[in-house]
ROTOR-923065 format. One line per field, with one value per residue (C-alpha): residue in one letter; x, y, z. Coordinates in Angstrom, 1 decimal, always signed. Layout:
# ROTOR-923065
rest: (A | ...);
px: (X | ...);
py: (Y | ...);
pz: (Z | ...);
This chain:
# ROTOR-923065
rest: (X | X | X | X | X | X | X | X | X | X | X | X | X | X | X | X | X | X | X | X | X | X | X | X | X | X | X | X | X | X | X | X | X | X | X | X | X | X | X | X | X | X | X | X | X | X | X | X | X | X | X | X | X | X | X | X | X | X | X | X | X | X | X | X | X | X | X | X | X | X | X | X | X | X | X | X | X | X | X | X | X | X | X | X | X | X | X | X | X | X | X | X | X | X | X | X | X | X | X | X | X | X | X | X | X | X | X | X | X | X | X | X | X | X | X | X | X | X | X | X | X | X | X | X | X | X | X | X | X | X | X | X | X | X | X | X | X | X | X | X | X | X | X | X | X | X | X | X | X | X | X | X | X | X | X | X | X | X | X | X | X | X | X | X | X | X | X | X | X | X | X | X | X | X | X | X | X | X | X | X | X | X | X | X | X | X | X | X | X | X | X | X | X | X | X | X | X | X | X | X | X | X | X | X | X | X | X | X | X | X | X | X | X | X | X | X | X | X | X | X | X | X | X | X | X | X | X | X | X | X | X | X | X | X | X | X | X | X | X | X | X | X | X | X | X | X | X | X | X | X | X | X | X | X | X | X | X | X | X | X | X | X | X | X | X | X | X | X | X | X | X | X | X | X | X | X | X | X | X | X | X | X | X | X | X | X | X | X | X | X | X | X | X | X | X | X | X | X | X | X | X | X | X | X | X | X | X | X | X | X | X | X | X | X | X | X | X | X | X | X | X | X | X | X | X | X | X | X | X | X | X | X | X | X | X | X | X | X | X | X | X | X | X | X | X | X | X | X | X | X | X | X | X | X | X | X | X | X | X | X | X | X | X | X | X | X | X | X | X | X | X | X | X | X | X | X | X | X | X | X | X | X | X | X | X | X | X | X | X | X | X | X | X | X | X | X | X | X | X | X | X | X | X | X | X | X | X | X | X | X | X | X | X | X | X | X | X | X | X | X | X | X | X | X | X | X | X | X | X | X | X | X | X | X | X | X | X | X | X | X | X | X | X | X | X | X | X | X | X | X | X | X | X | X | X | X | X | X | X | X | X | X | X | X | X);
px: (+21.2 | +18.9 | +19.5 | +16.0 | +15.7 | +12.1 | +10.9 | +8.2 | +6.0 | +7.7 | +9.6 | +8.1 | +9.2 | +8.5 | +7.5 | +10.0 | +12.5 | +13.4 | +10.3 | +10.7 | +10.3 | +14.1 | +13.9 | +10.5 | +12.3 | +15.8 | +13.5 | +11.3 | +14.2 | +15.3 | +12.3 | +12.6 | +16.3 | +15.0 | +12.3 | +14.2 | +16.7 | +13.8 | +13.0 | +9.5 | +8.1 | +5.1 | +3.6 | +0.3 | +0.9 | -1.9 | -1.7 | -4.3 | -5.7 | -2.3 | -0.9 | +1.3 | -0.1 | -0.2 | +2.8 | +4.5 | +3.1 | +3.3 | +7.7 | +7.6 | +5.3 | +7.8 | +11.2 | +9.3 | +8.5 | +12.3 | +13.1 | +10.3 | +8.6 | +4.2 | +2.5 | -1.1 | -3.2 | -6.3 | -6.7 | -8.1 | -7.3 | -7.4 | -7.4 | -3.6 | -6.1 | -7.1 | -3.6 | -2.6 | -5.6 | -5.1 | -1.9 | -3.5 | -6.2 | -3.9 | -1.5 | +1.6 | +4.7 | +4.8 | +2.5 | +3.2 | +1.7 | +2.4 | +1.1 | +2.3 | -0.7 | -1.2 | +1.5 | +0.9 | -0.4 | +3.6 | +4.7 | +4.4 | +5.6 | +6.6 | +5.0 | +6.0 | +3.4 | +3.9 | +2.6 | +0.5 | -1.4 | +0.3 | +3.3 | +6.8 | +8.7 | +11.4 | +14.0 | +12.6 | +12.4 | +16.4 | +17.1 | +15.0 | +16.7 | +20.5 | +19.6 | +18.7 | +21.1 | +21.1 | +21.4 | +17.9 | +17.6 | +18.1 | +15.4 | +11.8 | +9.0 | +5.7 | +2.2 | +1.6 | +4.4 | +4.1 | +0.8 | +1.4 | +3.9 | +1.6 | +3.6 | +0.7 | -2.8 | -5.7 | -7.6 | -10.6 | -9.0 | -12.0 | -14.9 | -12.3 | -12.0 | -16.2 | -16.7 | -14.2 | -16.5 | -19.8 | -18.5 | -17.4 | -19.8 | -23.8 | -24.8 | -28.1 | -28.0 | -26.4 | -28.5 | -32.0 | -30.5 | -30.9 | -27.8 | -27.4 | -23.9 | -21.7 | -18.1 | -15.1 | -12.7 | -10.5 | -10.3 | -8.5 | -8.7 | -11.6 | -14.8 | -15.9 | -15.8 | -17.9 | -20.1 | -21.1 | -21.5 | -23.0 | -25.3 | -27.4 | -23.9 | -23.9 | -20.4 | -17.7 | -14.8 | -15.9 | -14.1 | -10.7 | -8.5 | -4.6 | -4.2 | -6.2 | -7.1 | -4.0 | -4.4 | -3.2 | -5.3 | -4.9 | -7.8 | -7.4 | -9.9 | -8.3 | -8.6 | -12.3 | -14.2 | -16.6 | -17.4 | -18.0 | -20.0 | -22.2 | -23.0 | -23.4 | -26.1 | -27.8 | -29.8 | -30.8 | -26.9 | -25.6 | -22.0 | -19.1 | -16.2 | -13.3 | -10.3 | -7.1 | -5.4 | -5.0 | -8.1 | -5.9 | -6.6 | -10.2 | -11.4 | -14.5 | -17.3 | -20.3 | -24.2 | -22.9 | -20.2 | -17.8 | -14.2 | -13.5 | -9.8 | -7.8 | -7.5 | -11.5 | -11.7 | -9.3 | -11.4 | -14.6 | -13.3 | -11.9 | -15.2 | -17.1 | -14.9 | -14.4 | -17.6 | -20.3 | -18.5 | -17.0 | -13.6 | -10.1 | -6.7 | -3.6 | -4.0 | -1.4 | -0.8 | +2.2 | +3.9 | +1.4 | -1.6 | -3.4 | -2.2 | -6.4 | -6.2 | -4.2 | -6.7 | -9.5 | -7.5 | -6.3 | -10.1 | -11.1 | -8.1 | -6.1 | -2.2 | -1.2 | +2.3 | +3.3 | +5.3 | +7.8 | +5.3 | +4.3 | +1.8 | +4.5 | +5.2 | +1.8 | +1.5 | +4.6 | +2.7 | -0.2 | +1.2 | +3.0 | +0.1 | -3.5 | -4.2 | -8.3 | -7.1 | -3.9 | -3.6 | -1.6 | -2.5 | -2.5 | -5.7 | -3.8 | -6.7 | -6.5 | -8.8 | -9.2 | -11.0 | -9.1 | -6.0 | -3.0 | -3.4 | -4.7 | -7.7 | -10.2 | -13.0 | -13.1 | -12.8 | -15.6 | -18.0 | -17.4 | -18.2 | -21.3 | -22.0 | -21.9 | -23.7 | -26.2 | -26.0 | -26.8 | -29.2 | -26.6 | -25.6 | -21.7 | -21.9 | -23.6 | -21.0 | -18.1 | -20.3 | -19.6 | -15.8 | -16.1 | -17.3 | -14.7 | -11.7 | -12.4 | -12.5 | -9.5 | -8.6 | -5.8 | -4.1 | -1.1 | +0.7 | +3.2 | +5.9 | +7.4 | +11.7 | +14.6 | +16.9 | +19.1 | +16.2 | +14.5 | +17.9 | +18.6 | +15.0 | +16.0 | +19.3 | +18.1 | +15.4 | +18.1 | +21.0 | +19.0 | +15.6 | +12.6 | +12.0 | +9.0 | +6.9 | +5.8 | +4.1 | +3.8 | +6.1 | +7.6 | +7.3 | +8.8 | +10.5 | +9.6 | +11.5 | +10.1 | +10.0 | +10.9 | +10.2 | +7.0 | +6.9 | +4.9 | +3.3 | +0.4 | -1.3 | -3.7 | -1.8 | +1.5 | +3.3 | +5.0 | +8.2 | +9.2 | +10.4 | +8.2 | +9.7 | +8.0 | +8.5 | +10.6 | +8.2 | +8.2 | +5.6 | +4.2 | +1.3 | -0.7 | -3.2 | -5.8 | -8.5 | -10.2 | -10.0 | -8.8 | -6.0 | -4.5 | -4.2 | -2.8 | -0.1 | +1.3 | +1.6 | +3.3 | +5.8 | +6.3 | +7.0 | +9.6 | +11.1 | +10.9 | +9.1);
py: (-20.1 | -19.9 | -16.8 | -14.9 | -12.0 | -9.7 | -9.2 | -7.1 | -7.7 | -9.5 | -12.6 | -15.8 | -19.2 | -23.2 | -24.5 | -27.2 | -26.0 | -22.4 | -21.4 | -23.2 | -22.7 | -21.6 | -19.2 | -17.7 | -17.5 | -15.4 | -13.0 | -12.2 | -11.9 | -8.9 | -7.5 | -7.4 | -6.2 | -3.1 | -2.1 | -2.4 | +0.2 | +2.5 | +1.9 | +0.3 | -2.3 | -3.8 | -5.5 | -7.3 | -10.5 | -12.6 | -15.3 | -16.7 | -19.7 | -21.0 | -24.7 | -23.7 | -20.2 | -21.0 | -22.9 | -20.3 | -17.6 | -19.0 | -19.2 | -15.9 | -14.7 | -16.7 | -14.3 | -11.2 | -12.2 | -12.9 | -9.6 | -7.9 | -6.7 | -7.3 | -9.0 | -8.4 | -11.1 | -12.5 | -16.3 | -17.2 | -16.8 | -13.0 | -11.1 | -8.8 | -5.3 | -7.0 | -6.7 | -3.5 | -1.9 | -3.4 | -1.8 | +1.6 | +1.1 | -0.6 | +2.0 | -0.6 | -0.1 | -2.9 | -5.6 | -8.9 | -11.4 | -14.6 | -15.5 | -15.7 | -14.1 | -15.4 | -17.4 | -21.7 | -23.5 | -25.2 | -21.3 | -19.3 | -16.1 | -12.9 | -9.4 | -6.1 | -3.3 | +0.1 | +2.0 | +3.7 | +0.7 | -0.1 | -1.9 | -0.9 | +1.2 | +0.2 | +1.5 | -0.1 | -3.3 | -3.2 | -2.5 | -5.0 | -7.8 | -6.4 | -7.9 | -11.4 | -13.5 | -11.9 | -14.7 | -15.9 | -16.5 | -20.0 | -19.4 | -18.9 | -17.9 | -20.0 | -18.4 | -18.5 | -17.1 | -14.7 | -13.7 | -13.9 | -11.4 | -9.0 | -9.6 | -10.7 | -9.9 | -11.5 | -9.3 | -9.6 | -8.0 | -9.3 | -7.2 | -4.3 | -4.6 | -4.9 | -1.8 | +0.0 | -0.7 | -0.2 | +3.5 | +4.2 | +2.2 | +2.7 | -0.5 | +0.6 | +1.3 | -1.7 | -3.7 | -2.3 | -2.5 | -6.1 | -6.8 | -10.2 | -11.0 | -14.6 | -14.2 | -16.6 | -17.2 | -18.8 | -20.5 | -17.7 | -15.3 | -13.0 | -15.8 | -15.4 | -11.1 | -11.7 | -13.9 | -11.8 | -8.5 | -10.0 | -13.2 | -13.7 | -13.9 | -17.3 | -18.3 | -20.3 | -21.9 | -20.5 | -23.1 | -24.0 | -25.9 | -24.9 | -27.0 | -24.8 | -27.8 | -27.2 | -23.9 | -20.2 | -18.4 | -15.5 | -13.5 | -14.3 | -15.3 | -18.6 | -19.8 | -18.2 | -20.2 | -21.3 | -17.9 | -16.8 | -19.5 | -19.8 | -16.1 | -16.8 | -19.4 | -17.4 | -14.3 | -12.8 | -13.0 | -9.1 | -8.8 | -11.2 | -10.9 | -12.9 | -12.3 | -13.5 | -15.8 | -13.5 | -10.9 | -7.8 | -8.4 | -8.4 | -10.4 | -9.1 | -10.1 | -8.4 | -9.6 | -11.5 | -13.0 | -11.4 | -10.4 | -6.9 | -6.2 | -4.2 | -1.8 | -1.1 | -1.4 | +1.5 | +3.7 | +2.7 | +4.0 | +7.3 | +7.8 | +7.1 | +8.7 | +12.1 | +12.4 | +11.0 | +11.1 | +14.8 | +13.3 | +14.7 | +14.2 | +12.5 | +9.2 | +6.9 | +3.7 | +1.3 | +0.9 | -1.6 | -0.1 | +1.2 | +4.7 | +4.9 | +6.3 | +9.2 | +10.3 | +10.4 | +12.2 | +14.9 | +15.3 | +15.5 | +18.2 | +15.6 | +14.6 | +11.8 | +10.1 | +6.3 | +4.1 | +0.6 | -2.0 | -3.0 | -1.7 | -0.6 | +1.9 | +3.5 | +2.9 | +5.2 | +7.9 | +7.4 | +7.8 | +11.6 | +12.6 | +12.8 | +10.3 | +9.9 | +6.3 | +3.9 | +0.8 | -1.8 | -4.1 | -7.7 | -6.6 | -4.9 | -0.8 | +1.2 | +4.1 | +7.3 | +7.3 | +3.8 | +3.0 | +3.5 | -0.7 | -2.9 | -4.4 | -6.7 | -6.7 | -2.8 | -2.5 | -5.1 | -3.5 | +0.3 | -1.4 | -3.0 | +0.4 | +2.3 | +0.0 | +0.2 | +4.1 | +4.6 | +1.6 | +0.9 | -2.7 | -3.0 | -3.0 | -0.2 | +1.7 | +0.6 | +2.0 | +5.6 | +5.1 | +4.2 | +7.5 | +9.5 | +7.9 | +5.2 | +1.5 | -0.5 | -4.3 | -5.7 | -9.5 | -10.6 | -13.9 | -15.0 | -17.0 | -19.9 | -19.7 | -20.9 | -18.4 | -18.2 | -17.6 | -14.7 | -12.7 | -13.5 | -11.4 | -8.6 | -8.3 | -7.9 | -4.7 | -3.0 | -3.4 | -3.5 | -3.3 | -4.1 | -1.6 | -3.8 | -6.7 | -8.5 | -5.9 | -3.3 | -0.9 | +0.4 | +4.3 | +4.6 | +2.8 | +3.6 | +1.8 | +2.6 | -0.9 | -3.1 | -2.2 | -0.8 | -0.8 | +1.9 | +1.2 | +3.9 | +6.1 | +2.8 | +0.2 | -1.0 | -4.1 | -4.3 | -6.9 | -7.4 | -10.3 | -11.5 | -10.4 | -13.2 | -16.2 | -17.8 | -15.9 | -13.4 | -11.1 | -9.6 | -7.5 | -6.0 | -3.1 | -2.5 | -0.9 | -4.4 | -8.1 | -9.4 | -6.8 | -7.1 | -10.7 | -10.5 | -7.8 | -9.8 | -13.0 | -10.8 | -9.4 | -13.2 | -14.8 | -12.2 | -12.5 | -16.2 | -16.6);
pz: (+13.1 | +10.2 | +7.5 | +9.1 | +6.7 | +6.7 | +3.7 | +1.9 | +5.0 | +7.7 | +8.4 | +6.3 | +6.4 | +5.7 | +9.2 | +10.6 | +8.0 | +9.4 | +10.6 | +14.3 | +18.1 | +18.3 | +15.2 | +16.8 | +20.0 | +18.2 | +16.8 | +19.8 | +21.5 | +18.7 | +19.0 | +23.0 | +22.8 | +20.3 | +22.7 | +25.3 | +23.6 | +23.2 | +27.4 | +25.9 | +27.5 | +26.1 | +23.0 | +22.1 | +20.4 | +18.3 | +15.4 | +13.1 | +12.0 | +10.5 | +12.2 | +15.3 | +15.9 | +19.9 | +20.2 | +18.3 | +20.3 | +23.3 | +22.9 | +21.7 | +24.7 | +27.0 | +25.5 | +26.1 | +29.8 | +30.1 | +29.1 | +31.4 | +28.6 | +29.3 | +26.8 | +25.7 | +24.0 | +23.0 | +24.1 | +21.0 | +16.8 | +16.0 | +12.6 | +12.0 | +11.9 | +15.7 | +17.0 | +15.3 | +16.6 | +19.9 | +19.9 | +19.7 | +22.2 | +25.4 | +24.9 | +23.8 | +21.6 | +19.1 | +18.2 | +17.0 | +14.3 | +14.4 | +10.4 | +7.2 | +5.7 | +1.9 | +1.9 | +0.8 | +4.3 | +5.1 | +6.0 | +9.5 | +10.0 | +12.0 | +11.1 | +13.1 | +13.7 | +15.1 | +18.1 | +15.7 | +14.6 | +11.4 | +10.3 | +11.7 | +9.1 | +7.1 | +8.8 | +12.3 | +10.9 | +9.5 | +13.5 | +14.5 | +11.9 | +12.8 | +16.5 | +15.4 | +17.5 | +20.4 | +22.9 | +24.3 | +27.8 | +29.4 | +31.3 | +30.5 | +32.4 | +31.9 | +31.0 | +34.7 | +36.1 | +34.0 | +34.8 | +38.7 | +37.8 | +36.0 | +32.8 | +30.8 | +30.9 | +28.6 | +26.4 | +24.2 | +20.6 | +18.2 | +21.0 | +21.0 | +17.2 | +16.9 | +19.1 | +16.5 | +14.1 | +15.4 | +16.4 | +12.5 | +10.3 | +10.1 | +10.9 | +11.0 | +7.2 | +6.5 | +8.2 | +7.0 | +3.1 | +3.8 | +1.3 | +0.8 | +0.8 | +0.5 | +2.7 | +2.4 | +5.1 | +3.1 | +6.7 | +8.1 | +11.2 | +10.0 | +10.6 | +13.6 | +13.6 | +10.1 | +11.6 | +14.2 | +12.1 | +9.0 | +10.6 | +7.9 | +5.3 | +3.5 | +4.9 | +2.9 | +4.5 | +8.0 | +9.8 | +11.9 | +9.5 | +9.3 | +6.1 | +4.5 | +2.2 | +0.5 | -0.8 | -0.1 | +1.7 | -1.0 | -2.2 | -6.0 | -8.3 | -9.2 | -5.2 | -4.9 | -7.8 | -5.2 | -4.0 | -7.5 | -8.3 | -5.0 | -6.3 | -10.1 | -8.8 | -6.5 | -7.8 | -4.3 | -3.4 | -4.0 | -3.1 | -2.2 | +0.3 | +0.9 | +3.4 | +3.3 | +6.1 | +8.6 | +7.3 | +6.3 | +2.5 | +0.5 | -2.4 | -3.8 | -6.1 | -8.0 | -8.0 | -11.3 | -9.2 | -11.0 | -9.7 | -8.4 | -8.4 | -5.9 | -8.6 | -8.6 | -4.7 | -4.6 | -7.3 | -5.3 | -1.9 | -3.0 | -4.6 | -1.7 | +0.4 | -1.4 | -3.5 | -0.8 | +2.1 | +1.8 | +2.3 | +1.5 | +1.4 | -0.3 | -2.2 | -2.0 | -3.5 | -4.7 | -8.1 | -9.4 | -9.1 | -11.7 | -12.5 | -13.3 | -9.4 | -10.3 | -13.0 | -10.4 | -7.9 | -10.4 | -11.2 | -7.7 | -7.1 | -4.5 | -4.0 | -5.2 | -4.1 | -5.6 | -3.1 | -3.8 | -3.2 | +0.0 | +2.5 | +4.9 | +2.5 | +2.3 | +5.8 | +7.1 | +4.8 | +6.6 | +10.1 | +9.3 | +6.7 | +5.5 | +3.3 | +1.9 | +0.7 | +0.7 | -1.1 | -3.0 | -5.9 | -3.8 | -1.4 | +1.1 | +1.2 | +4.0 | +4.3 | +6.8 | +9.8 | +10.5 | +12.1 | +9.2 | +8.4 | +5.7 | +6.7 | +4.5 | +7.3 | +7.6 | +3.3 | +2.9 | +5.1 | +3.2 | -0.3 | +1.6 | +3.3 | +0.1 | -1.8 | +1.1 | +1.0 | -2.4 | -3.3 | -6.0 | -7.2 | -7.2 | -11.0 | -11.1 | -8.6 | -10.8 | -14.4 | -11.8 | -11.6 | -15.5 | -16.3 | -14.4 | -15.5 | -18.3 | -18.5 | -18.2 | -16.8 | -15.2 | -15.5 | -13.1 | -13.7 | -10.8 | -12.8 | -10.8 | -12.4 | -11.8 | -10.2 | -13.0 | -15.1 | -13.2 | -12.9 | -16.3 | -17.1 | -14.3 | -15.7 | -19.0 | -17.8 | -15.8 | -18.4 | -21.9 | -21.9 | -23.9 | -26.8 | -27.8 | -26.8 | -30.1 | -32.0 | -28.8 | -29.1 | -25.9 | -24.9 | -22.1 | -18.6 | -15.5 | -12.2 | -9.0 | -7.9 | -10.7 | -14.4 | -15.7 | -19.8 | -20.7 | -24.0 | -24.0 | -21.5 | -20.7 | -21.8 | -19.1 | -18.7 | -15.0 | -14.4 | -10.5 | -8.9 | -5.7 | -1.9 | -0.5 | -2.6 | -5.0 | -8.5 | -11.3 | -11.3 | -14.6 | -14.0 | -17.3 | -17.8 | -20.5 | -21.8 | -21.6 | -20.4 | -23.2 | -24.2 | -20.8 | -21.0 | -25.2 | -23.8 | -21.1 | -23.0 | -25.4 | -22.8 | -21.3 | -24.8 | -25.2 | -22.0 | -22.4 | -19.7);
C-alpha cells in the first residue's frame, strides 16, 4: 500500500505512481468506514477536468455503494464550490473531489468537504487518514446496480450552483454595466458555469484538455501571460478572471491587464462588503497574507483572527462564527452570504459586481483600499531544493535565526506557520516549506514592487537559496 498522507488540502499524487484505481478505492473505502461510524450514509462525489476524473470517480462511487452509503453526482465535469454546495443543498454528509486543484497536469487527487459545504476539519481528516487500509470489498456494485438499488441518483450540480448565484448576485447590475471582461479556464472545471453567466466574456482556454498543455492550472501571473496580454491589447476589455483547475481559486487582472494579488482581492472584498454592502463580522485570513488586512479591519472596528495556512483553517472558523471575509494568499477567498468555501467563480463575480455597482475601474477601487491602509506589494518565489537543502534552511529559522538579510536588519520572528522576519511594520520576509509539493516558499512584502522583490533576493542569497 502506497504511504497516502492528506496534506494542506487533501490527498495529492503522481497518477500511475500512487495516485491509482486501488489507492482511490483504499481511501473511499476510509471515507465510507468514518461515515459509517458517524451512522451517515451519503456523499456527493464530482471531479474536474483533470485526466482520469471518471474512472477515478467511478471506483470510488463503486466502494461507497459497497458500503451502502448513496452517492450523489453530476454526470459531467463540475467545479469543487459545485460539490461543496451540493452537499448543503441534498442534505448529504461529506462530499468528495476527485482533483488535485493547482497541482502540474501528471497529479490527481482526493479532497474532503464537510456537511456544511466546506472542507472537513483537521481533526476529521486525521480520522479519516488513520482508516486508510481498511480492507475494500471484493465485490463491487456497477453504476447500474447501484442505481436499481437507489444508491445513486444523478444530479445537475453546475444549475444548482447557477440558481445559488442568481439568488445572491444582481445580475441585473452586472449585466446592464456592460463590463467587458476576458476569463481563463486554465482548462479547468469553471468553463462552462462562466460561459453561461458571462456570454459575451472573451474566453481563454475554455476547452476539455487534461494535459493542460503542460502547465499548472494555478492562477499566477507567470501561467496567465496571455490573459494579461489579450487585456493589455484590448482597450474596451475592463477586468480579467482566471480560475484554477478545479475553479475554487481566482486570478485577477485590471483594465491595464495588470495582476491583482490575493492580497488586494481580500482588501477589495472587505471593502465592498463592510463599506457598501453594510457588512460585518470577523476577518480571517492565513499567515501569509498581508497583515495590510488587519489595518482595514482595526479601522472599520472588526476582529481579526490569523490561521496556519490553508483554507481549512479559515473554513472551520467559518462554520462556528461570523466571518465578513476569509481568505489565504494562493487564491483560495471566501466571503458571507456563501457557503464557508473558497470559490474563484463566486469572488470573480463580487469584484465584477462592485465594479459594476460603483461605475469604478478596478484600478480605481484599489487607489480606495490605498487610501485606507497604504500601498504595499507582494513577491512569492517557490524554490524547487533538495531535501537536505530545505531542512538545512528550516533548521536554521527554528534553531538560529536570521538577525539580518544583507543590509535588512531583522526586528522581530513571528512562527505561526513557518517563519515570518519582520523587518518593519510594511516590510516582511515569510520562509515555509510547501504542504503539497517538494518547494520552499519565500513570500516578501513592500511598500512597492520593486522593494518586495530586492528583500527577498536578499533573504534567499542569505539562506543560500
Amino acid at each position: 500500500m502506497a504511504n497516502i498522507k492528506f496534506g494542506t488540502d487533501g490527498w495529492r499524487a503522481i497518477i500511475a505512481l500512487d495516485y491509482t484505481v486501488d489507492n482511490v478505492k483504499l481511501v473511499a473505502q476510509a471515507t465510507a468506514t468514518w461515515l459509517k461510524g458517524r451512522g451517515a450514509s451519503k456523499v456527493v462525489i464530482g471531479y474536474d477536468c483533470r485526466f482520469g476524473g471518471t474512472l477515478f470517480t467511478e471506483a470510488a462511487t463503486q466502494v461507497f455503494g459497497a458500503n451502502g452509503i448513496k452517492v450523489v453526482m453530476h454526470n459531467h465535469f463540475v467545479s469543487t464550490p459545485m460539490v461543496s454546495l451540493g452537499v448543503v443543498k441534498t442534505g448529504s454528509d461529506v462530499g468528495v473531489v476527485i482533483t488535485a486543484s493547482h497541482n502540474p497536469p501528471s497529479y490527481n487527487g482526493f479532497k474532503l468537504k464537510s456537511n456544511l459545504g466546506g472542507p472537513m476539519i483537521p481533526s476529521e481528516v486525521s480520522e479519516v487518514e488513520a482508516l486508510i487500509g481498511t480492507p475494500v470489498p471484493a465485490q463491487l456494485p456497477s453504476l447500474d446496480e447501484m442505481k436499481a438499488k437507489g444508491l445513486l441518483e444523478y444530479v445537475d450540480l453546475e444549475k444548482m450552483y447557477l440558481d445559488h448565484v442568481a439568488a445572491n448576485f444582481d445580475l441585473d447590475a452586472i449585466h446592464e454595466a456592460n463590463i467587458k471582461v476576458a476569463y481563463d479556464a486554465m482548462y479547468g472545471a469553471g468553463q462552462d458555469a462562466m460561459r453561461k453567466l458571462l456570454p459575451d466574456a472573451v474566453l481563454l482556454h475554455c476547452d476539455f484538455n487534461p494535459s493542460f498543455r503542460g502547465q499548472a492550472p494555478e492562477p499566477i501571473h507567470r501561467n496567465l501571460m496571455e490573459l494579461s496580454t489579450t487585456i493589455a491589447s484590448d482597450p474596451s476589455i475592463k477586468l480579467g478572471i482566471a480560475n484554477d483547475g478545479d475553479a475554487d481559486r481566482i486570478g485577477l487582472y485590471d483594465e491595464d491587464g495588470e495582476f491583482v494579488d490575493s492580497h488586494h482581492i481580500l482588501l477589495l472584498l472587505l471593502l465592498y462588503m463592510h463599506n457598501y454592502k453594510k457588512q460585518t463580522g470577523k476577518v480571517v485570513f492565513t499567515f501569509s497574507v498581508t497583515d495590510k488586512l488587519k489595518k482595514m479591519a482595526d479601522k472599520f472596528g472588526l476582529p481579526v483572527e490569523v490561521t496556519a495556512i490553508g483554507f481549512k483553517y479559515i473554513a472551520e472558523i467559518m462554520a462556528n462564527e461570523d466571518v465578513i471575509v476569509g481568505g489565504e494568499e494562493s487564491g483560495g477567498l471566501a466571503v458571507k452570504g456563501h457557503i464557508p468555501e473558497r470559490d474563484g467563480i463566486w469572488i470573480g463575480l463580487m469584484i465584477l459586481e462592485f465594479m459594476s455597482k460603483t461605475g469604478k475601474s478596478l484600478k480605481a477601487l484599489i487607489q480606495e483600499v490605498y487610501d485606507i491602509v497604504g500601498p504595499f506589494a507582494f513577491e512569492r518565489d517557490d524554490v524547487h531544493l533538495a531535501e537536505s537543502k530545505k531542512q538545512e534552511v528550516i533548521k536554521k529559522c527554528k534553531e538560529d535565526p536570521y538577525t539580518a538579510f544583507g543590509p535588512y536588519p531583522i526586528v522581530r520572528l513571528e512562527t505561526i506557520d513557518g517563519f515570518k522576519f519582520v523587518l518593519s511594520d510594511d516590510e516582511w520576509i515569510l520562509v515555509r516549506p510547501s504542504g503539497t509539493e517538494p518547494v520552499l516558499r519565500v513570500y516578501s512584502q513592500a511598500p512597492s514592487a520593486g522593494q518586495a522583490r530586492t528583500i527577498l533576493d536578499a533573504a534567499r542569497k542569505e539562506m543560500g537559496v
